[in-house]
N, C-alpha and C positions, 0 to 999 in steps of 0.2 A: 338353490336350496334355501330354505326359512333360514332364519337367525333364532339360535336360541339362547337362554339363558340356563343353565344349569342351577340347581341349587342345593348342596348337600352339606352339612357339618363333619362328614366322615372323611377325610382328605383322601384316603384308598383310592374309593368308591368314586368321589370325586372327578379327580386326575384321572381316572381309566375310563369313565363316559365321557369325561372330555374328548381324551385320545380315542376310543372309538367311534363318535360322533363327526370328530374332523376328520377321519381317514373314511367317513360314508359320505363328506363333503357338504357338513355342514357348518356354519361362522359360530361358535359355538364360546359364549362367555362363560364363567363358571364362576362361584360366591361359596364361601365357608359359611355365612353368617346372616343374619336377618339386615343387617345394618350395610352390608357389602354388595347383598342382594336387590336393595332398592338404589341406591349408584350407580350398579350396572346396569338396573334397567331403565334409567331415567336415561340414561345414556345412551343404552345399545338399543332401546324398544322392539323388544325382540316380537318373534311372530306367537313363539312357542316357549314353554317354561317348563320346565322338568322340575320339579320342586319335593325337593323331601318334605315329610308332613312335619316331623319331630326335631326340631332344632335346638335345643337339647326337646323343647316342650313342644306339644299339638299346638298350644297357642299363637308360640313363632309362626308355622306355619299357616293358620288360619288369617292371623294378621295381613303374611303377605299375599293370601289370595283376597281378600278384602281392597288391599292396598293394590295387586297388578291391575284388579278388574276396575279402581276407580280412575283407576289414571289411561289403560288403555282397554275396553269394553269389550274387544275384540279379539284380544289376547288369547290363544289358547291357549290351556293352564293341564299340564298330566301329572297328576298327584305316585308320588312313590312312599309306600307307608308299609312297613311292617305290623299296624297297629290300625287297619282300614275301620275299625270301627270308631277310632277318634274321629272320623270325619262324620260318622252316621248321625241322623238327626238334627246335621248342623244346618245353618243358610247358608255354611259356604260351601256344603257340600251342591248345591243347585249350582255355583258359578263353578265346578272344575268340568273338564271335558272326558278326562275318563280317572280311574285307581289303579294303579297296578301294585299288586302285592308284594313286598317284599319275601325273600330275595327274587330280584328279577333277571330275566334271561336278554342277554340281548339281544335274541330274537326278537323278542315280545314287546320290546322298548322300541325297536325299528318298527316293525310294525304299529304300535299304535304313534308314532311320528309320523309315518307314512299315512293313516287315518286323520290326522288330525289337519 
């Protein structure tokens, strides 16, 4: 199973895609923060990122897709945003691999892991 990084500021939401992520058998790091989020991944180089868009801001989020894609090219990156239109019209919208709308189903979260 890929390695992934989680990335959400909602601690809930957080902790519960952790736990169901590990229990589908995946290595699964997880980041409150924009600053926690590149530690982990310098570290874990994961395959996959789950990443909230809005950390409290869209720009958090923009940052670290700018920042996973410089350091690993390969990365695949699935955006989680309540707010899909922050990402519209940006360049960083060209480096993510898919959007999933908030709120999301864990169906829908397995599945595009399983695509990605």
């Amino acid at each position: 199973m890929p390695r992934l990084l989680v990335v959400d500021d909602d601690a809930a939401a957080l902790a519960l895609r952790k736990l169901i992520l590990e229990r589908e058998g995946y290595q699964v790091a997880a980041a409150a923060d924009p600053a926690n989020a590149r530690v982990l991944f310098a570290e874990t180089q994961p395959e996959i990122v789950i990443l909230d868009l809005r950390l409290p801001e869209a720009a958090d989020g923009l940052a670290l897709i700018r920042d996973f894609r410089a350091v690993l090219p390969a990365v695949r990156i699935i955006v989680l945003s309540g707010w899909p239109l922050d990402l519209e019209g940006t360049p960083e919208a060209a480096m993510v691999d898919q959007i999933l709308t908030k709120p999301i189903r864990t169906v829908a979260l397995l599945s595009a892991l399983a695509n990605a």
